[in-house]
C-alpha positions in Angstrom: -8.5 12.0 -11.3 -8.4 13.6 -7.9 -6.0 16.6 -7.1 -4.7 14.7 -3.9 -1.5 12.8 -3.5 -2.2 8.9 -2.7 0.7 7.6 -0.9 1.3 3.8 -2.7 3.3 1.2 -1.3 3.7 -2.8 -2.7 4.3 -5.3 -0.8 5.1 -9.2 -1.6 2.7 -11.3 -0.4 3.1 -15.6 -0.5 -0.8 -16.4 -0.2 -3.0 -13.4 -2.0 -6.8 -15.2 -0.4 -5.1 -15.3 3.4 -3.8 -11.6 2.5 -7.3 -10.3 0.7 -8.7 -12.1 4.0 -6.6 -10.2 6.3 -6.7 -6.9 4.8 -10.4 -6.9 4.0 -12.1 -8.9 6.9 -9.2 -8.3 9.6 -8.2 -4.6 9.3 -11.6 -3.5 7.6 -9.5 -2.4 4.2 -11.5 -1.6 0.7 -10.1 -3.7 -1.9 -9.6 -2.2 -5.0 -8.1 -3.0 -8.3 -8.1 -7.2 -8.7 -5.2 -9.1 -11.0 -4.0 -12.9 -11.3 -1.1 -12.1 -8.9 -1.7 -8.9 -7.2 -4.8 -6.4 -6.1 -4.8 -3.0 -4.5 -6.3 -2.7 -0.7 -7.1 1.1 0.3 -5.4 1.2 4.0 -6.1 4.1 5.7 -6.1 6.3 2.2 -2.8 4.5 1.1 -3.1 2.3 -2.0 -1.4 -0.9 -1.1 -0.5 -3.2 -4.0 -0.4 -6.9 -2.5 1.8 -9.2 -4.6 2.6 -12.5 -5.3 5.8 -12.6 -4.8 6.3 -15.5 -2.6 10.6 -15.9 -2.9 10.4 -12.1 -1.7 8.3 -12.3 1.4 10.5 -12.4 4.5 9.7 -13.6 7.9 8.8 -11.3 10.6 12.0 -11.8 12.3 14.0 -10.9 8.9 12.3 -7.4 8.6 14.2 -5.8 11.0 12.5 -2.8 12.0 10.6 -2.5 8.8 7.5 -1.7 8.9 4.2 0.8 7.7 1.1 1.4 9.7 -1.3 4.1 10.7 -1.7 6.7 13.1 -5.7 7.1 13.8 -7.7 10.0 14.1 -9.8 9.1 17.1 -9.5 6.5 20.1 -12.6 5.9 19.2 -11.4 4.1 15.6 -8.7 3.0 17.3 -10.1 0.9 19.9 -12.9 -0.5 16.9 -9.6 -1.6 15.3 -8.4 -2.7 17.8 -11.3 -4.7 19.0 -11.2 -6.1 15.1 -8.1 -7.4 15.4 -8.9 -9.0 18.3 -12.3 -11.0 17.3 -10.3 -12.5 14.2 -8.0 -14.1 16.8 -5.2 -12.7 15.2 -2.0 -12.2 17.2 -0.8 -9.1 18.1 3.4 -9.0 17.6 3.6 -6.2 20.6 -0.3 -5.8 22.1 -1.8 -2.5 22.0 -0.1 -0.5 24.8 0.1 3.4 26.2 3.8 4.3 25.7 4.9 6.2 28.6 8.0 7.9 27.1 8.1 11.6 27.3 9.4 11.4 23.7 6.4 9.6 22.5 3.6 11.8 24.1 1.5 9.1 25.6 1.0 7.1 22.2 -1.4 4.0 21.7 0.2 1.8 19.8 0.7 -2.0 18.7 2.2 -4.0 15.5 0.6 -6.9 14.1 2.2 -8.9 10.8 -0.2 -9.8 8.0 -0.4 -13.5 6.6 3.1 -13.0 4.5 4.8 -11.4 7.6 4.2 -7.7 6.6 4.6 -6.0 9.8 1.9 -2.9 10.6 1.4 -0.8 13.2 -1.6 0.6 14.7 -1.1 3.9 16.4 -3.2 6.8 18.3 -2.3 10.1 19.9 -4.4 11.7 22.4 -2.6 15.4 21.3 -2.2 15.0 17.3 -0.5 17.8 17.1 2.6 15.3 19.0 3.3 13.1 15.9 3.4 16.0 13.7 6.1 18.3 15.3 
């Protein structure tokens, strides 16, 4: 048992090869803990629980502004993400972009939708200390 808090989050999922596909060979996720209708993916240090839940998964125009993602360390990861993303052909929802916005501190960011229509964005800051205030 580890003394550090893992964020979890589930998620419902209609097709769970396209999403262990997506997750593992698209993102670059570690899967994890493997049932008959769900496994765990290790995003970024959260522990995602994929479902099958296919009467629960909403298109990406239902969800609204819902969303989860992660804001990386170093350009560096970000643009090898990026770059990812990119070789599986996979379509960006809004393309990685520098926000100008004073408000949000010259951030990288884009959102992409997994197989099921989970929306996730992909974020970087050049000053980290900007996302945490």
């Amino acid at each position: 048992m580890t003394d550090r808090q893992v964020l979890h989050l589930s998620l419902p999922v209609d097709d769970l090869h396209a999403a262990r596909d997506f997750y593992e060979h698209t993102l670059g996720c570690r899967i994890g803990r493997e049932r008959e209708d769900w496994f765990d993916v290790w995003f970024y240090g959260l522990q995602l629980t994929l479902q099958l839940r296919p009467l629960e998964v909403m298109t990406v125009s239902q969800q609204g502004v819902r969303h989860f993602g992660v804001a990386l360390p170093s350009l560096t990861e970000f643009d090898e993400l990026v770059q990812r993303v990119a070789a599986s052909g996979h379509a960006w929802i809004s393309k990685p972009e520098k926000h100008i916005d004073v408000e949000l501190n010259g951030k990288l960011g884009g959102k992409l939708a997994d197989p099921s229509g989970n929306i996730i964005e992909i974020k970087f800051y050049a000053d980290s200390a900007a996302f945490l205030s």
